[in-house]
Structure formats: structure tokens, C-alpha cells
N, C-alpha and C positions, 0 to 999 in steps of 0.2 A: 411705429405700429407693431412691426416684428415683437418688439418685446413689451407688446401687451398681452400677445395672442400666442407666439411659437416661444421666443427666450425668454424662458420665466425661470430663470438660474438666478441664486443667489449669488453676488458677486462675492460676497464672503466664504464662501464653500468654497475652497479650492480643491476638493478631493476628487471633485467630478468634473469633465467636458461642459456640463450646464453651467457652475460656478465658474469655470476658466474663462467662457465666452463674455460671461458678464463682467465679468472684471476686463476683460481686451474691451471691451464697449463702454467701459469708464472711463480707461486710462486714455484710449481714442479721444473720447469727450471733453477729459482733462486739459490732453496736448491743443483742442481746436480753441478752445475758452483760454487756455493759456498764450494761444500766437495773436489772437483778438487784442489785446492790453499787453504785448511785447515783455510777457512773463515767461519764466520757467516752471512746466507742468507741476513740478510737486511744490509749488505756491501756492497752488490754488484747493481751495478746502470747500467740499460740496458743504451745504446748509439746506434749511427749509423755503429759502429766500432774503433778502436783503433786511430783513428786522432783525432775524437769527443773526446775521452776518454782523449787524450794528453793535448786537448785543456783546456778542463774543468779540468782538474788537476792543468795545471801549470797558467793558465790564474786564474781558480776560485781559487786556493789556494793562490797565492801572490795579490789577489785580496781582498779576506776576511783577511789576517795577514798581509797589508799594514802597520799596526801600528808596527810591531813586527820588520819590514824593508822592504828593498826595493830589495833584492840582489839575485840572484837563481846563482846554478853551471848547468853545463851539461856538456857536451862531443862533441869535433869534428867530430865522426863518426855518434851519431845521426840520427837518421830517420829525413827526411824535415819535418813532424808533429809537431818532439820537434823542430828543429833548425829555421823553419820558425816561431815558435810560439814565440821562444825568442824574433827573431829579431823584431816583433811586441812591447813584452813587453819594449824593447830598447826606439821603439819610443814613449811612456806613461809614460817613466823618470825611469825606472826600469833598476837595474845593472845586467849586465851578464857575468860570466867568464864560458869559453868556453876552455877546459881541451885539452888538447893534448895526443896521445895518441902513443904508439912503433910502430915498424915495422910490430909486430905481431897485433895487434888492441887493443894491451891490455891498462889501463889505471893504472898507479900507485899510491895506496893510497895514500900515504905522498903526494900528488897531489894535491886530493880532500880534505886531513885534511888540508893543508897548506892554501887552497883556501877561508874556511870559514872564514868570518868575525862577525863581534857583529850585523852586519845589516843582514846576512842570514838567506832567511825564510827556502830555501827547494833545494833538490840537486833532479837531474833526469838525472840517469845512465841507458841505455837500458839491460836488459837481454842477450839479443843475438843479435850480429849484422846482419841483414837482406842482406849486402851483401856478408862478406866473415866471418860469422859463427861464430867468436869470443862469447866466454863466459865469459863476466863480473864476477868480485866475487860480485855481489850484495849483498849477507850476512855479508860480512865485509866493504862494502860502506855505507849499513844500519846501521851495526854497529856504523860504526865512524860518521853518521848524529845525531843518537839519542843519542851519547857520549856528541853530541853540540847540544842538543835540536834542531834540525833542521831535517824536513818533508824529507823526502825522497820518488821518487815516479820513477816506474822505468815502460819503455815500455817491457811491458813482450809478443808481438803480434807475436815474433819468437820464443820464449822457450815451451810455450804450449806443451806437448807430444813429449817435447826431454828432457828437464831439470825437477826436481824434484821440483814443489814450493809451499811454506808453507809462507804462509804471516807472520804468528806469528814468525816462529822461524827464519825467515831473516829479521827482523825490515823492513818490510814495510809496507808507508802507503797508497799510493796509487800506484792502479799496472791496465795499459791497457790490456785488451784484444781484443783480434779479432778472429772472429769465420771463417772467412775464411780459416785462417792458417792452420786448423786442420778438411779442409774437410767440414765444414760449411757452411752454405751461406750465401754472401756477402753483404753487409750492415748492419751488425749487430757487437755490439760489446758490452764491457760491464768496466765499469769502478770499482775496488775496493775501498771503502774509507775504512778508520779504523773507528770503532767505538767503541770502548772501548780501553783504556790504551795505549796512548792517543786518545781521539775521535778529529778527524781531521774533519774541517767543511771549505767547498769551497760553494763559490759565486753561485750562477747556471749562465750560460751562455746563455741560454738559459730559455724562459719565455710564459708559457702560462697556461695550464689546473692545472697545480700543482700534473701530476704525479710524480713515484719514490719520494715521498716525499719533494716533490719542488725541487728535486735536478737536474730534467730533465723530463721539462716539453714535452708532444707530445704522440698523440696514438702509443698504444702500436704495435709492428709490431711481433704478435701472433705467426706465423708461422715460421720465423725466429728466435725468441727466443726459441722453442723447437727445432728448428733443430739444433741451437746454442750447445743448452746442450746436445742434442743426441753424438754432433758431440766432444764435447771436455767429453763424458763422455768415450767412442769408442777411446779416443785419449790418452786415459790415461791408459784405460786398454791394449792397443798393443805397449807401449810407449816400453817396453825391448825387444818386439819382432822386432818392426821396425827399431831399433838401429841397432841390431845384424845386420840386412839386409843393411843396409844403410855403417855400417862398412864393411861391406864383398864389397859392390860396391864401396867405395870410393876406398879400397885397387885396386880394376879392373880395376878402370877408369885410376888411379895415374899410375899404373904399364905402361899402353901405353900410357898415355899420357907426362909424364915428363923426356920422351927423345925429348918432342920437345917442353917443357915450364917451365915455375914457379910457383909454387901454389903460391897467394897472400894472405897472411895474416899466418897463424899459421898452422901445422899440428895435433899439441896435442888439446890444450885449444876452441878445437871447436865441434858444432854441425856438422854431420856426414852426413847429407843429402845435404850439399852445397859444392860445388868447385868454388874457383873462381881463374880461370889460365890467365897468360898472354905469349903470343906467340913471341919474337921481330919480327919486322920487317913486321907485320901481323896486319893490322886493325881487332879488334874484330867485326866490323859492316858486315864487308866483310865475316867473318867466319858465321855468323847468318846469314847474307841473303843467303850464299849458301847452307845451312843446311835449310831453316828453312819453307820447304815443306814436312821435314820428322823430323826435332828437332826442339822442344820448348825450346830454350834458348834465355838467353837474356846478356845485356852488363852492366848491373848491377840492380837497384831497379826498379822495376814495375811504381816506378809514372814518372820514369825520362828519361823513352824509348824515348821520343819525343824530346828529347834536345839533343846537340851537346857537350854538355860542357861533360870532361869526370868526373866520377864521386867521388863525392866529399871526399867520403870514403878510394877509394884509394889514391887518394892524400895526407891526412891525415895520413897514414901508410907511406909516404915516394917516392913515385912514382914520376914520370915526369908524364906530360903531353903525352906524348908519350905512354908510359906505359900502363899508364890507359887505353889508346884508343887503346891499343891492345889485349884487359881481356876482358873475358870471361865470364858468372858466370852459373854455370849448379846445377842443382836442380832435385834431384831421389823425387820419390815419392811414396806413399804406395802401389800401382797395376803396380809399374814397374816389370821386370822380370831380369834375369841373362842376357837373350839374347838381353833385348832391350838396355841393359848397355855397350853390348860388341857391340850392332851393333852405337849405337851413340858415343864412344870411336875411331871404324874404321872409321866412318864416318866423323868424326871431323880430326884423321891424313889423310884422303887423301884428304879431302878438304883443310887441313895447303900444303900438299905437292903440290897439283896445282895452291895453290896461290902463293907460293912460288915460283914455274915452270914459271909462269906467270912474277911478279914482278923481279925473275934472266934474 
């Protein structure tokens, strides 16, 4: 709040006490977002958020080691950030193999080792999948990238303060973040590059003043890079408290809710704040619009509420078309309570039982 109201210094102006302050409130921000993921401060590169961060990853990295090849892997499940970003490199003559993934969302190594060729620069496996919670082994996706000298760069914008991440000791080199995830504010995100053993160097995408060290240029947006760090430092230290809670509501929700559906995606190998259920015979849009004067759910990823196609995630796990369009995906949160879990658990079977009522 300070620097919405009293420090309104450019961090770039260092000619003045205002411009000095705010750059000490960066670099501050930097150091706390960098001891978070067991980085070194000048690795980390502010963004607009974790799409910016995707972007300039996979765009600036096979950008700058064009010579090295032309080839990148990723994954079906994918955020549209990576997936859209590929189909872009597609059209500029660049190869992309596009991994498939189980029932559960999981991806099998011998997959990704099989996948690389003498022309691959760099593989981008997501951390966690944003809609039905799946956990990547990125430590040993990392692994088998830097077995074949090849970049590894993974969207880490859903693990944030549920997974433990240490860039060193999971071979990675470049990893998104997003400060909304974890309670932050929005528009703000932040990119890791490696900088020593190996020092990984991406194109910047982006061109103007020659902040972050040419790597991204643009004034600095002050106020959201310390709420940024506030918010992922708060995110780290309640990371085992908020599990335990989030396990004890998954167990609440699952208990009444799957006499009347199927979890999608994995029970074990996942983040514990997400559900995402499919009901037959039930459009999920119809269960959200009649909920959704008293629950904030939704039918899958946030940017793709607007479109009709069902989403692309569960398809990839194995679904119909049908399917899809009948799922759910519900999301606890840190200031939910026992009671608001058991009153949107009822709320959701009797709205399934008079749609039901209805459509009989």
C-alpha cells in the first residue's frame, strides 16, 4: 500500500531519493521471490505475469539457440500460454512435438527421452496442471533434458505454495511465475532464467528502456512487485498449513460428492486445493449458472470461460466431448471455512438433483 499512496518513485530514476527507494523495494522483492525457488536474485526477471514469462521463454530461448536447432517438446495438457505460443513457433518453421498424456494427466518419461532429437533446443513440461491438479515429476523431466543438453523450462504459475521448488536441485532453467496464484496482484509475474552452470540467454521480446538488464524492457510496476513478494513469501510459509486444510476439504467435498460423479484426472499425484468432477447427463455450465449467485466455480481454465469448445485438458486425459461438457472444476481457497465446503458440497447435489428432476 505504501507505494500506491506515499512511494510513487520511479525505480528507474536513480537521480532522486524517490527513484533510489524504489529500486531498494525491487531489489528487496527480487532477493524474497528469489530464496522462494532456491535461486539467485539477479535470475529472476519481473514480467506482466506467467504468459509474459511463457512467452519470452520459449519464444526468446529457441529464438537466441536457433543455431543449436529448431525443435522444442511440450505437453498436451499445457496452459494456452505454452500451447498457443508453440502453435505461433510452428508458423516461423520451428518443430514441435506435442506429448500425450494418461488418463490420470500424467506424462511418461521414456516419452519425453524418446521425443528429443540432435535438433532439440528445449522441452516445457508445466508444474502443475491448472485444471485438474496433476503433478508433473519435473525433477526427472529436468533430469533427462540436461542428460541431452537440452533447456528445460517449466510453468510453475500453479505449484507456487503447494509444491516444494528449488530450481538447482530440479534441473531447471527457466520456470514462470504468477503472483496471482498465491494471493498477489494481478498482473505481475516474474520469469527465472539460469545464470550460472549453465547460464541460459533468451532473446528479449520485448524492446525499449533496457530494464532487467535488457532482458525486459518497461517501467517498473513498483507496487505489484512487493505485493508480488509479500505474497509468495506468506505463501511459502503457510504452504504445510494450507495442505493439511485443503486435504481435510478435499476428503468433505469427495465424500458427497462422488455418489453423484467422477473425479477427473488422478486422486493421489495431485495438488489438493482443486477438484475437477464430471456429472453424466448434466451440463457443467447449467450446474454453474445455477450456483453461481452463491459459488465461484467454474468449467475449467479462467481464460477459456468464454468459449464453448469443451476444454482441451480433459480431452487429452481421454474424455468425450460430452464429458467434458459435463465437469466441473471447484477450487478451496486459503479464507474458506469447514462450513463454506459443506454448504457448496449441498449446494452443488441439489442443484445436480433438480437438474436432473428437470431433464427426467
Amino acid at each position: 500500500m505504501p507505494y500506491l499512496t506515499e512511494q510513487f518513485g520511479n525505480a528507474s530514476s536513480m537521480d532522486h531519493t524517490y527513484g533510489a527507494n524504489a529500486s531498494v523495494a525491487i531489489e528487496n522483492a527480487r532477493a524474497e521471490i528469489a530464496m522462494a525457488i532456491s535461486s539467485r536474485p539477479e535470475d529472476i526477471v519481473f514480467t506482466s505475469g506467467a504468459t509474459e514469462a511463457n512467452n519470452m521463454a520459449i519464444i526468446g530461448t529457441m529464438t537466441n539457440y536457433a543455431r543449436r536447432g529448431d525443435h522444442i517438446i511440450t505437453c498436451s495438457t499445457e496452459h494456452m500460454a505454452v500451447l498457443n505460443t508453440v502453435k505461433y513457433l510452428e508458423t516461423i518453421g520451428k518443430k514441435v512435438t506435442v506429448l500425450p498424456v494418461d488418463e490420470r494427466g500424467n506424462i511418461r518419461l521414456e516419452h519425453v527421452e524418446n521425443a528429443i532429437t540432435k535438433k532439440t533446443v528445449m522441452i516445457t513440461i508445466m508444474a502443475v496442471n491448472n485444471e485438474i491438479g496433476t503433478i508433473h515429476n519435473i525433477d526427472k523431466i529436468g533430469e533427462i533434458a540436461h542428460k541431452h543438453d537440452v533447456i528445460f523450462h517449466t510453468d510453475a504459475a500453479q505449484a507456487v505454495g503447494h509444491v516444494d521448488l528449488n530450481v538447482k536441485k530440479m534441473n531447471i532453467d527457466l520456470m514462470s511465475l504468477s503472483a496471482h496464484k498465491m494471493y498477489g496482484p494481478k498482473g505481475i509475474g516474474a520469469l527465472y532464467i539460469r545464470g550460472i552452470r549453465p547460464k541460459i540467454r533468451t532473446a528479449p521480446i520485448m524492446f525499449g528502456g533496457g530494464q532487467e538488464r535488457g532482458r525486459r524492457s518497461g517501467t517498473y510496476n513498483v507496487p505489484s512487485i512487493v505485493g508480488f513478494a509479500k505474497a509468495i513469501k506468506i505463501a511459502i510459509k503457510k504452504m504445510s498449513y494450507d495442505d493439511e486444510k485443503y486435504e481435510k476439504w478435499n476428503g468433505l467435498l469427495l465424500t458427497k460428492l462422488q455418489k453423484y460423479g467422477k473425479v477427473n484426472g488422478t486422486l493421489k499425484n495431485r495438488i489438493k486445493n482443486n477438484v475437477n468432477m464430471r456429472f453424466a447427463g448434466v451440463e457443467g455450465k447449467a450446474i454453474i449458472n445455477s450456483v453461481s449467485d452463491e459459488l465461484a466455480i467454474s468449467a475449467g481454465s479462467a481464460c477459456t470461460t468464454q468459449t464453448t469448445e469443451p476444454s482441451h485438458v480433459l480431452l487429452a486425459i481421454g474424455l468425450n466431448k460430452t464429458q467434458a461438457h459435463s465437469s466441473i472444476r471447484i477450487g478451496f481457497g486459503r479464507f474458506n471455512t469447514d462450513s463454506e465446503i459443506v454448504f457448496a458440497a449441498d449446494k452443488i447435489i441439489s442443484t445436480l438433483e433438480s437438474l436432473t428432476k428437470v431433464r427426467g
